[in-house]
Each structure stands twice: as C-alpha cells, then as structure tokens.
KETILO-502126 format. One line per field, with one value per residue: residue number from 1; residue in one letter; chain; x, y, z of N, C-alpha, C, O in turn. Coordinates in steps of 0.02 Angstrom, whole numbers, plus 32768, in hexadecimal, padded with zeros to 4 digits. Layout:
<zators>
seq	NUM, ...
type	A, ...
mol	A, ...
n.X	X, ...
n.Y	Y, ...
n.Z	Z, ...
ca.X	X, ...
ca.Y	Y, ...
ca.Z	Z, ...
c.X	X, ...
c.Y	Y, ...
c.Z	Z, ...
o.X	X, ...
o.Y	Y, ...
o.Z	Z, ...
</zators>
This chain:
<zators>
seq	1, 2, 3, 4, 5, 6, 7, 8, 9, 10, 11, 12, 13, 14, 15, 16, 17, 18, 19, 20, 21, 22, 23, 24, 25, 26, 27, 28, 29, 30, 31, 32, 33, 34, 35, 36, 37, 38, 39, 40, 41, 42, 43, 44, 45, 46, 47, 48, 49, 50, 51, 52, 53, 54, 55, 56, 57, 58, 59, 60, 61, 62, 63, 64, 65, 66, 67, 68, 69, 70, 71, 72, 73, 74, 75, 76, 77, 78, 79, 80, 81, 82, 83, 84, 85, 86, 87
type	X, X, X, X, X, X, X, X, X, X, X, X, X, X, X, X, X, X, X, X, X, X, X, X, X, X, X, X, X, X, X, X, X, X, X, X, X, X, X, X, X, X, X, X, X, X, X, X, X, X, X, X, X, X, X, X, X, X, X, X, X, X, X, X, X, X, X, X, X, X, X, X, X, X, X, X, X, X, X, X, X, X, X, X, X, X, X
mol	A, A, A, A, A, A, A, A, A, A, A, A, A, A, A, A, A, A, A, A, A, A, A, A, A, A, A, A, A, A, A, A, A, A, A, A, A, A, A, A, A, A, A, A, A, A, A, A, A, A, A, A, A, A, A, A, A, A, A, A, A, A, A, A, A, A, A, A, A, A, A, A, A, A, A, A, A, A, A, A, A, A, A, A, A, A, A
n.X	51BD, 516A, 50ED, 50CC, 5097, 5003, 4F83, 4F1B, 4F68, 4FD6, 4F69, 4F6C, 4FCB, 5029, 4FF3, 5077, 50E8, 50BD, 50D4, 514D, 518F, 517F, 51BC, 5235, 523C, 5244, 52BF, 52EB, 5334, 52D9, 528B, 528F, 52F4, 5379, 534A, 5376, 540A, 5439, 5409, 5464, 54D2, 54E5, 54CC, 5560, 55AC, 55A3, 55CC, 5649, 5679, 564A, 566C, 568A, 5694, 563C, 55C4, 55EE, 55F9, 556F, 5530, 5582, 554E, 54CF, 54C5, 54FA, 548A, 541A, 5451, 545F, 53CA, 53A7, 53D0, 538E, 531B, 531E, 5320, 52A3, 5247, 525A, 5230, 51A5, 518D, 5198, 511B, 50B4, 50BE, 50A4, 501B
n.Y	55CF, 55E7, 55D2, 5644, 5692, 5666, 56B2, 5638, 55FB, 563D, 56A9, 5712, 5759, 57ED, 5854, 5895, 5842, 57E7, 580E, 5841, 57B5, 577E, 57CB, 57A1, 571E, 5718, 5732, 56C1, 562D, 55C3, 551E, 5523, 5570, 5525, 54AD, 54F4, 5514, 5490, 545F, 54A4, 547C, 53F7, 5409, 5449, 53DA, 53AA, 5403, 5428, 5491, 54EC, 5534, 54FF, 5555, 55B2, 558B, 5575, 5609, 5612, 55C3, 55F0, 567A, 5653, 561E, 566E, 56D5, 5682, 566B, 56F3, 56F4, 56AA, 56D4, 5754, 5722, 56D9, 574E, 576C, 571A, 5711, 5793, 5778, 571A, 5757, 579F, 5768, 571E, 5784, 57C8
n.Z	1C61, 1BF2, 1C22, 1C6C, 1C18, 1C11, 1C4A, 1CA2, 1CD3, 1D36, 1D76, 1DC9, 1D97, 1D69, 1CE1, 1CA8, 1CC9, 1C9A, 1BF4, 1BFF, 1C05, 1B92, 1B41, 1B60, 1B47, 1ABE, 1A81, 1AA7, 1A6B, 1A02, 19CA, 194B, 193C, 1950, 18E7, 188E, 18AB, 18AF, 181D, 17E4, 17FA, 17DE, 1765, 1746, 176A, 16FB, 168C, 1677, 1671, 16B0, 1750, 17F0, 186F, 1859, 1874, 18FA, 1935, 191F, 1971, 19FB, 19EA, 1A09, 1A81, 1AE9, 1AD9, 1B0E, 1B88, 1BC0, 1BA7, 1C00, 1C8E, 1C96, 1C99, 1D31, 1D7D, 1D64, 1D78, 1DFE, 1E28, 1E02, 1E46, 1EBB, 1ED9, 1EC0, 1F31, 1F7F, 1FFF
ca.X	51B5, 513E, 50B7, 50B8, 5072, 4FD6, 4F5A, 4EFC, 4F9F, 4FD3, 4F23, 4F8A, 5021, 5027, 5016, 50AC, 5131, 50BB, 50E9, 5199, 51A2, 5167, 51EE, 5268, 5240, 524F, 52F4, 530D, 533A, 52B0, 5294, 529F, 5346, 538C, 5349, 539E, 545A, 5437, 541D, 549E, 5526, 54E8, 54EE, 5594, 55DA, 5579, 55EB, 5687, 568F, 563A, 5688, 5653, 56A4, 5606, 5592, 55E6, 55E3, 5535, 552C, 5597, 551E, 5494, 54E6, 54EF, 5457, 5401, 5476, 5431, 5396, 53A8, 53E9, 535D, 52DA, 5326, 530B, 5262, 522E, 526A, 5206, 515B, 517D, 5196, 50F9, 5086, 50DD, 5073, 4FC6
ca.Y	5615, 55F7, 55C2, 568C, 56B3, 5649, 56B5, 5614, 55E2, 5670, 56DB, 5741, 5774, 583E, 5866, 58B8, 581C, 57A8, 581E, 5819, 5770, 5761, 57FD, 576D, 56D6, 5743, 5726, 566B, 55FA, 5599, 54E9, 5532, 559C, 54D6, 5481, 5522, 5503, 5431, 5465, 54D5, 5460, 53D0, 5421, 5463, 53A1, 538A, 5412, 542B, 54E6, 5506, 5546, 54E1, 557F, 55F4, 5570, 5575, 562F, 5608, 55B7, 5620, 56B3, 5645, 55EE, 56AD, 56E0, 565F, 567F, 5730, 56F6, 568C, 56F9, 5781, 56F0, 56D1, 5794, 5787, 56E6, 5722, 57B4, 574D, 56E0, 577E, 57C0, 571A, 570D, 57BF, 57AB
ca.Z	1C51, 1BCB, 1C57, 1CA4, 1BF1, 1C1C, 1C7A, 1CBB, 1D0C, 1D6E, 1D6F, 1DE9, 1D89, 1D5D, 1CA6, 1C9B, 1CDF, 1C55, 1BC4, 1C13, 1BFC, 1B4D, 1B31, 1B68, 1B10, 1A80, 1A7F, 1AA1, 1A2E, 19D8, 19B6, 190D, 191D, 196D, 18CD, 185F, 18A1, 1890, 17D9, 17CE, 181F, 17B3, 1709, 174F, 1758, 16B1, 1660, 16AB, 165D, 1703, 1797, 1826, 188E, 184E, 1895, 1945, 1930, 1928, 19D2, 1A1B, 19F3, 1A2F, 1AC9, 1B0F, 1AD9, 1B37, 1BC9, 1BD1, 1BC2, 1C37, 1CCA, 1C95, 1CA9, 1D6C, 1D8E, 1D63, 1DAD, 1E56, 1E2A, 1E00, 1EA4, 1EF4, 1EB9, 1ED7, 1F90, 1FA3, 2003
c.X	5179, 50FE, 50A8, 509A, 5015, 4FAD, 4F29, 4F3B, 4FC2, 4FAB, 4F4E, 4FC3, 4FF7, 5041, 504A, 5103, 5103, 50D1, 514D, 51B3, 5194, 5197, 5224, 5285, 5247, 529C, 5313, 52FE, 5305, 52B8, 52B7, 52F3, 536C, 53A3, 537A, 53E4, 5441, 541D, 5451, 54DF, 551B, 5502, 5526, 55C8, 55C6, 55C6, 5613, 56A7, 566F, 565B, 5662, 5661, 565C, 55D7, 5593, 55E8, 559D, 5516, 5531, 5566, 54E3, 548C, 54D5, 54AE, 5426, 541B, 5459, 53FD, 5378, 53A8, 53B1, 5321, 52E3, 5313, 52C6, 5232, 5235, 5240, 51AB, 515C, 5169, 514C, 50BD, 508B, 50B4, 5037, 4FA8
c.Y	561F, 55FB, 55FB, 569C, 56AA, 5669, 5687, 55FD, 55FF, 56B3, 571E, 576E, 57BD, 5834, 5866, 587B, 57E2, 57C4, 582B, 57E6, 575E, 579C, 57C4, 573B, 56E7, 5732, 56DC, 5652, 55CE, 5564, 54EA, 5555, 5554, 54CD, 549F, 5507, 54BD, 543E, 5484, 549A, 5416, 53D2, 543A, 5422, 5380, 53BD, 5428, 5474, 5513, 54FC, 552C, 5517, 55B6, 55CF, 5575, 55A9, 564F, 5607, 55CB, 5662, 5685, 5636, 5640, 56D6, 56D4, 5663, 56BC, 572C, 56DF, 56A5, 5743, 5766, 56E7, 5706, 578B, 5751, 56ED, 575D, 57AC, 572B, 5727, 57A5, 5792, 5710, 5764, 57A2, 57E3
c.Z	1C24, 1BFD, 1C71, 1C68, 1BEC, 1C62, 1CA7, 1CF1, 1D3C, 1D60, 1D99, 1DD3, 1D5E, 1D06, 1C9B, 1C9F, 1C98, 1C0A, 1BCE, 1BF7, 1BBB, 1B1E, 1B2C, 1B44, 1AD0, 1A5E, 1A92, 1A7E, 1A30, 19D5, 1967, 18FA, 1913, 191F, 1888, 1856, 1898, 1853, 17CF, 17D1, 17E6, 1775, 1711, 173C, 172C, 168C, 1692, 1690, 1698, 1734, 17BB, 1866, 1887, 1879, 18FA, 1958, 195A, 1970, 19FE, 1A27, 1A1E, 1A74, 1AEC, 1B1C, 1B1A, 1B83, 1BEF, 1BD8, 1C07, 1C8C, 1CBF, 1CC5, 1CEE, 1D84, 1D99, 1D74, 1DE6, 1E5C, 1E2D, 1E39, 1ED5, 1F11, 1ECB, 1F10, 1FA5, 1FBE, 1FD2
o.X	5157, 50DD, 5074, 506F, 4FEF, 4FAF, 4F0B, 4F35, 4FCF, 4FC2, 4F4B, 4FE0, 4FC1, 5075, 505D, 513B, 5122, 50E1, 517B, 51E7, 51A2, 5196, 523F, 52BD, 5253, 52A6, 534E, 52C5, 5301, 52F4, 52E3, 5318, 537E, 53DB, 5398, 53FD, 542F, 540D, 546F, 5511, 554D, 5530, 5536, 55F7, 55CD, 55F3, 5603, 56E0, 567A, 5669, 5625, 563E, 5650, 55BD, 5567, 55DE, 5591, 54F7, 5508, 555A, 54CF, 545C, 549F, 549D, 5411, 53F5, 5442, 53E3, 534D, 5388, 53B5, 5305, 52AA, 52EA, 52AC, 51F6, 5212, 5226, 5182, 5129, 513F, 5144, 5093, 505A, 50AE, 501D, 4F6C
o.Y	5652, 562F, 55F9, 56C5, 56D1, 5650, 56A6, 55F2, 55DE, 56E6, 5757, 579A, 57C0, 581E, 5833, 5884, 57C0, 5799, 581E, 57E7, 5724, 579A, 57B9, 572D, 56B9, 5728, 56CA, 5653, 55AE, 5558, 54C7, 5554, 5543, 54D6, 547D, 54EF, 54B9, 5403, 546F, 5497, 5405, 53B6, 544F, 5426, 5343, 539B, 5437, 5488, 554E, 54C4, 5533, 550A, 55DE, 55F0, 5577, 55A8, 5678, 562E, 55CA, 5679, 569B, 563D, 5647, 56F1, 56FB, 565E, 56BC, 574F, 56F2, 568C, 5769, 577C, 56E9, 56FA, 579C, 575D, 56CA, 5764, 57CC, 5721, 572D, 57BE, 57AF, 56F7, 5774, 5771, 57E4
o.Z	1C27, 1BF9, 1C92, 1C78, 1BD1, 1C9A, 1CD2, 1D2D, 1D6F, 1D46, 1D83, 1DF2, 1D42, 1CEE, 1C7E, 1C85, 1C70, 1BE2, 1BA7, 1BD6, 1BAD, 1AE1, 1AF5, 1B2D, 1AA9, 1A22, 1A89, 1A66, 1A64, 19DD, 194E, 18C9, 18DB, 1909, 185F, 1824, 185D, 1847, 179E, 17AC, 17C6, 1757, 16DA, 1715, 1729, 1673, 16CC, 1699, 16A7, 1748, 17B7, 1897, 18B4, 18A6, 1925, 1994, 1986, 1994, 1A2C, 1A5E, 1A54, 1A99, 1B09, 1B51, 1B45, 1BB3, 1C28, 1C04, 1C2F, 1CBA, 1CEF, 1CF7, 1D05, 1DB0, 1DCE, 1D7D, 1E0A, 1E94, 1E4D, 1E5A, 1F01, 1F48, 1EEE, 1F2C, 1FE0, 1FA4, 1FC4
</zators>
C-alpha cells in the first residue's frame, strides 16, 4: 500500500486514490504504536499494579483498526487494478 504513494511506481495512478491511500495508512498501526504496547506490557510485568487487561484493550482497539483498514485497503486496490486494467 505504501508503494501507490510513490509516483515513480505507479506514474499512472489518479491523484485522488494516492491521497486515499495515505488517508488509510493513517490509521495503521506503526512500527512505533507495536514498540508502544511491548513497553506498555513489559512495565506492566515489571509492576504488577498494571492491568495486563488495559493492554489487550489496547490490541483489541488496534486488531480492529487494522481490520478496517484492511478491508478499506481491498476496496481500493480492486479499484487501482481496475483503473490500470483501463487502456
């Protein structure tokens, strides 16, 4: 997905589906969100006054997230094929 943001890589793709796509990724989780909960869950079995329930919370919000993004991102890849498969 990141690759449709790269005008050298599809010269053909329509403004409009590459700011799409950078609307998208907007919303997926980060290497950085990742390395967030693996601190969180650590210092959680560092002090045990942490809920390890808030952390899967966590996941939970993200797991869906990504799910949505996910099933957005199929929409609009069938839309860019569709779109590239034009003469």
């Amino acid at each position: 997905m990141t690759d449709m943001l790269d005008p050298a890589l599809y010269p053909k793709l329509p403004k409009q589906v590459r700011m799409a796509a950078r609307e998208r990724l907007k919303h997926f989780p980060t290497e950085y969100d990742i390395k967030q909960l693996e601190e969180m869950y650590n210092n959680s079995n560092k002090d045990k006054g942490v809920l390890v329930g808030e952390i899967n919370k966590e996941l939970q919000r993200i797991a869906g997230e990504a799910m949505l993004v996910n099933s957005k991102l199929t929409k609009l890849s069938a839309g860019v094929q569709e779109l590239l498969n034009k003469p």
